[in-house]
C-alpha positions in Angstrom: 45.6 62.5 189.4 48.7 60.8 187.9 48.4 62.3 184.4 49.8 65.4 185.4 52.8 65.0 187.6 53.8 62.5 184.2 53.3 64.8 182.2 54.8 68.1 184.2 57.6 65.3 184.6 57.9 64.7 181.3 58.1 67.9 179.9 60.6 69.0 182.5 63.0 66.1 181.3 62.2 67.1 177.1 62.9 70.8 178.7 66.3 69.9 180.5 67.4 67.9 177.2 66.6 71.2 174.8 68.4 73.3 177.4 71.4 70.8 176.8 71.2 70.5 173.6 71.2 74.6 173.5 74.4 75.0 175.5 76.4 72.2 174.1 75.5 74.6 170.3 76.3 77.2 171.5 79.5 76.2 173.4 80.1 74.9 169.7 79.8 77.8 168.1 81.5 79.9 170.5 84.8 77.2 171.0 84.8 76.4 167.0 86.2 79.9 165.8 89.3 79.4 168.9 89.4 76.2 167.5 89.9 77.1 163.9 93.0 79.1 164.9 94.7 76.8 167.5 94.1 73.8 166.0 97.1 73.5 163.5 99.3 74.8 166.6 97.8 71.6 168.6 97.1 69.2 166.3 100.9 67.6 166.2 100.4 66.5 169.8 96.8 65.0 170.1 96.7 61.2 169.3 94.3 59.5 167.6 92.1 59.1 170.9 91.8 62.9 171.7 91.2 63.5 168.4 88.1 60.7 168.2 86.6 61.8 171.6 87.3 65.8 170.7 85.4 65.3 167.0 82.5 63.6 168.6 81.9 66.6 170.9 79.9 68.5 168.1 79.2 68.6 164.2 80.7 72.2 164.2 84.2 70.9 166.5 84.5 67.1 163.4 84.2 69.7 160.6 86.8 72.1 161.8 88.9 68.8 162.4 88.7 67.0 159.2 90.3 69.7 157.4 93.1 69.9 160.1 93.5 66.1 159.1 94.0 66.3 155.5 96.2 69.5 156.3 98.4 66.9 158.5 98.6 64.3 156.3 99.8 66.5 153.1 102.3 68.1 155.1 103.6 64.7 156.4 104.3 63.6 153.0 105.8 66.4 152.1 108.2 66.6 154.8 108.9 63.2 153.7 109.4 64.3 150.2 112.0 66.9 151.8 113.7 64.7 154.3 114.9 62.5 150.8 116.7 65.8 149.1 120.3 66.3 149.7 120.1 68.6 152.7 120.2 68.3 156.2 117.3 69.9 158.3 118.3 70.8 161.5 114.9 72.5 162.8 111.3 71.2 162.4 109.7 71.5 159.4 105.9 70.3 160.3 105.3 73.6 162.0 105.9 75.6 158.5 102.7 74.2 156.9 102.0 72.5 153.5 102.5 76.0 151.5 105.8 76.7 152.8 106.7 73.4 152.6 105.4 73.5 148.9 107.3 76.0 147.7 110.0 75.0 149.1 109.8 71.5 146.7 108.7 73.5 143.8 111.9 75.5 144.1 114.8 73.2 145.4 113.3 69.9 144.5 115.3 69.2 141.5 118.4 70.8 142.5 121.8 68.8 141.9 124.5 69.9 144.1 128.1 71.1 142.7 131.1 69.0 143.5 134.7 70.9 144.2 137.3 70.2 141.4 141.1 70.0 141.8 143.9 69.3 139.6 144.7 65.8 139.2 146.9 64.2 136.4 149.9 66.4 136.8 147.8 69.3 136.7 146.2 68.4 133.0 142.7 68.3 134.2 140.1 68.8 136.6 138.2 65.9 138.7 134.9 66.5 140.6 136.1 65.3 144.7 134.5 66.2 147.3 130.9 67.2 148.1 129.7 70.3 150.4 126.4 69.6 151.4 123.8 72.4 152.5 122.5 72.5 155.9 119.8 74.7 157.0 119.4 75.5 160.3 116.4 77.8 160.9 113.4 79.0 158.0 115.8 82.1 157.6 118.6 80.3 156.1 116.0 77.9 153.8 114.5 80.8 152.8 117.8 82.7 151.7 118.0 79.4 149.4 114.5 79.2 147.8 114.8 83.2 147.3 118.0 82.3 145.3 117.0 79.9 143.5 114.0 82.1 142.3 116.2 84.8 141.2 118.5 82.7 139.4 115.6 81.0 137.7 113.8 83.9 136.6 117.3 85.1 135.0 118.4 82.7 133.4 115.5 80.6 132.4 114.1 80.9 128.6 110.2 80.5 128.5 108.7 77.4 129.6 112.1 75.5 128.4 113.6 73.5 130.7 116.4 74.4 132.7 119.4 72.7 135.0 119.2 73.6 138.1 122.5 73.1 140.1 123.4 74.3 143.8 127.3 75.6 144.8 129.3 76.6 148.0 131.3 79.2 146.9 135.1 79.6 148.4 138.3 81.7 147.5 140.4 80.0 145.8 143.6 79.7 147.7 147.0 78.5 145.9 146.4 80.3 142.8 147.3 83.5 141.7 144.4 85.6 141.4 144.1 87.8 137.5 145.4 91.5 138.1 144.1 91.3 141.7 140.4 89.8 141.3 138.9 87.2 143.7 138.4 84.0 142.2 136.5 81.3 143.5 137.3 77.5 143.5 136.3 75.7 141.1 133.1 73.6 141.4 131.3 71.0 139.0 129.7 67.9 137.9 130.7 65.0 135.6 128.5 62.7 134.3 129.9 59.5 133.3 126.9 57.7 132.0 128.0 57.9 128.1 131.2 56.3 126.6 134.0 55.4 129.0 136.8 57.1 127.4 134.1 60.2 127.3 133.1 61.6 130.3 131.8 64.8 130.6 132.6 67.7 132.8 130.8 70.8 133.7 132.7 73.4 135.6 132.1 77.0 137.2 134.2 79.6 139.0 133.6 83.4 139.9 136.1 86.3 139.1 135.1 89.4 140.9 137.3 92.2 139.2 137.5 95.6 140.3 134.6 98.1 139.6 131.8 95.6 141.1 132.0 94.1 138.2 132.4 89.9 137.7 132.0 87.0 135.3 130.8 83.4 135.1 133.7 80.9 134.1 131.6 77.9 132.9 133.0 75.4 131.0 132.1 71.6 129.2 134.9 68.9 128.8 134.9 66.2 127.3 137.8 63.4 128.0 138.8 64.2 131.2 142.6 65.1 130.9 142.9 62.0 128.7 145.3 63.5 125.4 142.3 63.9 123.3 140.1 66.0 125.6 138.4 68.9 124.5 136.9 71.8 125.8 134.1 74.4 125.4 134.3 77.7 127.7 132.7 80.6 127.6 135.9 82.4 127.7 137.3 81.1 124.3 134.2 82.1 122.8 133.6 77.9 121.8 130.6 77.9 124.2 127.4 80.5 124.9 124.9 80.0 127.6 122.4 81.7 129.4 123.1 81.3 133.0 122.5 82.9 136.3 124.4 82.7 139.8 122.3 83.9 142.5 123.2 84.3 146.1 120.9 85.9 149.3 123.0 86.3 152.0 122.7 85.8 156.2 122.8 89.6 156.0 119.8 89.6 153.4 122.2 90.9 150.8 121.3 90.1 147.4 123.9 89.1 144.4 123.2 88.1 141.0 125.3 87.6 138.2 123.8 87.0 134.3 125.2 85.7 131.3 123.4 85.8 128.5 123.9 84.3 125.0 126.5 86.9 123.4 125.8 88.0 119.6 122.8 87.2 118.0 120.1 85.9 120.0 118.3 82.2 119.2 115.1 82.9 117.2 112.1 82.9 119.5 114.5 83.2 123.1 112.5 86.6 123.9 115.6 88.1 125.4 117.7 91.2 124.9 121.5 91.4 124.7 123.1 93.8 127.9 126.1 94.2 126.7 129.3 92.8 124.4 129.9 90.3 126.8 126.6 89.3 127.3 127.0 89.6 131.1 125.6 92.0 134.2 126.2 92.0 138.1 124.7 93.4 140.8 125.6 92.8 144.8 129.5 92.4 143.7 130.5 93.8 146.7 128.8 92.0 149.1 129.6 89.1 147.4 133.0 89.8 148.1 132.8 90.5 151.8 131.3 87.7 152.0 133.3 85.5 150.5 136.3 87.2 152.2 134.9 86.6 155.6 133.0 83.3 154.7 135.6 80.6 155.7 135.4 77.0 155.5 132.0 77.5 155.5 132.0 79.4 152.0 128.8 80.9 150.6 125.9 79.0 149.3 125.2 80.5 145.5 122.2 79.0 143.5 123.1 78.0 139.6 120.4 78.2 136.8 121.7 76.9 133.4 118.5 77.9 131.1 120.3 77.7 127.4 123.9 76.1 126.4 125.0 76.3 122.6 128.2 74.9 120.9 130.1 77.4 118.9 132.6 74.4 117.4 131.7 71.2 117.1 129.2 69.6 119.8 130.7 66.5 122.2 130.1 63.4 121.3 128.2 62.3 124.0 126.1 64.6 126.1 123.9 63.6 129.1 119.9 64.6 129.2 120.7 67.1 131.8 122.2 69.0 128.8 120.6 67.7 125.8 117.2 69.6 127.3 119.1 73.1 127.6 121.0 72.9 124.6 119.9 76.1 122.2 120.3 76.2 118.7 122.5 79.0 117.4 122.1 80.8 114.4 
C-alpha cells in the first residue's frame, strides 16, 4: 500500500530533477553562443563575484569564460606595456583587444622620439632642445602612426638587420631662407652623449620639398658639438650614405614616403637596387606640403627608419650602439 505512492513519489522527484537538469543544458547551449560574442564587450565591468557565480551556472557558460580571462589578463599587461612608451593615450585602449594592442608594440615599441635643434654657439652648431611628444587621441590617429612606421620600415630596412627606428614632428622652418623656393622643415635630432665628453654625437634630419614633387632627406652625424674640432658626415657632401625612409599617413589618409638609398655601388649581400643617381624617390610630396603648410604648431607626425649608415671618410671616434648595429660596410 505504501510502496507505491514512494515509489510514484520518487520517480516524480528523479523526473522533475532530469527535467532541470534538461533546461538548465539547454539554456546553456542556447545562452553560450550570445555569450561568446558579448562577453569581451562585458567582461571589463563584471567583478570577480559576477564572474564566480556566472561560471558556476554551467560547464558550457566557465569554458567560454576562462578564455575571456586569459584574453583580460594579456591585454592588461599590454596596455601596461603601452602606457610606459613616450605617448600620451587620450582614449581607452582595453576595448581594442590584445591583437591590436600587439601590433601596435611590435611596431612603435622601440621607437625613440626626435628632439628639435636650434643654433646655439653663435650659430656654429646645432643642440637637441626641446621635445614634441605624440598624443593620440582616437584608434584613427594611432593607426596613421603604426601604418607609418610600417612603410618606413619595409623601405628602409635591409633583411633581418637591425634598424633605428626614430619618430619626428615635422614643422616649416621659419627664420631661414628657404633654397630657390623649396619648403624646408626644422631641424630635428638626437645626441647621444654616453661616449667621450669632448665627443658627443649628433644625428640630425630635415626635409626639402623642391618643386616638381620631388624632395630629399638631409641627415647628417656630428661629432664635437660646435667645439673647433667637430666634424661632420652628411649625406649632402657625399661623406655619409644611408638607407633611410620618412614615412608619413596623414589625418586625411594621405600617404608620403620619401627613400634614400645607398648611392653608387650597393653593400654585397643588401638585396637592393639603386633608383636613381641620387639614390632617392618620393611619392605624396604634395600632400606633404599642404600639410605642412597648414599644420601649425602642431606640425606633422613623420615616422624615421634608419636601416644602413656607411662612412665615406673616416668613421667618428666614438659611436653609440644605436648606430654601431646599422652601420654597413662600403665597398
Amino acid at each position: 500500500f505504501w510502496l507505491k505512492p514512494c515509489l510514484s513519489l520518487n520517480s516524480l522527484i528523479l523526473f522533475l530533477e532530469l527535467v532541470r537538469r534538461a533546461c538548465a543544458h539547454w539554456m546553456a547551449l542556447s545562452v553560450v553562443p550570445v555569450l561568446n560574442q558579448a562577453v569581451w564587450n562585458v567582461f571589463p565591468f563584471l567583478s570577480p563575484a559576477d564572474l564566480t557565480a556566472l561560471g558556476a551556472s554551467s560547464v558550457a557558460v566557465r569554458s567560454t569564460l576562462q578564455p575571456a580571462h586569459q584574453r583580460a589578463a594579456a591585454t592588461d599587461s599590454l596596455v601596461q606595456k603601452l602606457r610606459k612608451l613616450p605617448f600620451d593615450f587620450h582614449f581607452p585602449l582595453f576595448p581594442l583587444g590584445p591583437e591590436l594592442l600587439q601590433g601596435v608594440l611590435d611596431s612603435l615599441g622601440s621607437l625613440r622620439l626626435l628632439r628639435r635643434r636650434e643654433l646655439v654657439g653663435l650659430g656654429t652648431g646645432f643642440a637637441p632642445t626641446d621635445l614634441e611628444g605624440w598624443a593620440f587621441d582616437s584608434w584613427g590617429a594611432l593607426g596613421a602612426a603604426v601604418a607609418s612606421a610600417e612603410i618606413a620600415k619595409r623601405s628602409a630596412k635591409i633583411g633581418a638587420r637591425p634598424s633605428l627606428l626614430l619618430g619626428a614632428v615635422l614643422h616649416r622652418a621659419t627664420g631661414q631662407p628657404n633654397e630657390g623656393g623649396s619648403l624646408v622643415t626644422s631641424s630635428v635630432g638626437l645626441e647621444w652623449i654616453d661616449g667621450p665628453a669632448a665627443d658627443p654625437l649628433q644625428l640630425g634630419l630635415r626635409i626639402v620639398i623642391g618643386s616638381a614633387s620631388k624632395a630629399r632627406i638631409d641627415l647628417e652625424v656630428g661629432s664635437g658639438g660646435w667645439s673647433p674640432w667637430a666634424e661632420n658626415w652628411t649625406l649632402q657632401d657625399r661623406t655619409l650614405e644611408a638607407r633611410v625612409a620618412v614615412a608619413v599617413v596623414l589625418p586625411d589618409g594621405g600617404r608620403c614616403l620619401i627613400a634614400q638609398d645607398f648611392r653608387g655601388t650597393l653593400p654585397d649581400g643588401s638585396g637592393m637596387e639603386r633608383l636613381d643617381d641620387e639614390g632617392c624617390h618620393a611619392s605624396g610630396i604634395d600632400a606633404l606640403r599642404a600639410a605642412l603648410e597648414t599644420a601649425g604648431e602642431g606640425g606633422v607626425r613623420a615616422v624615421v627608419c634608419i636601416g644602413g649608415l656607411g662612412w665615406r671618410k673616416e668613421a667618428p671616434a666614438w659611436c653609440p650602439p644605436e648606430l654601431r648595429r646599422v652601420v654597413a660596410k662600403l665597398p
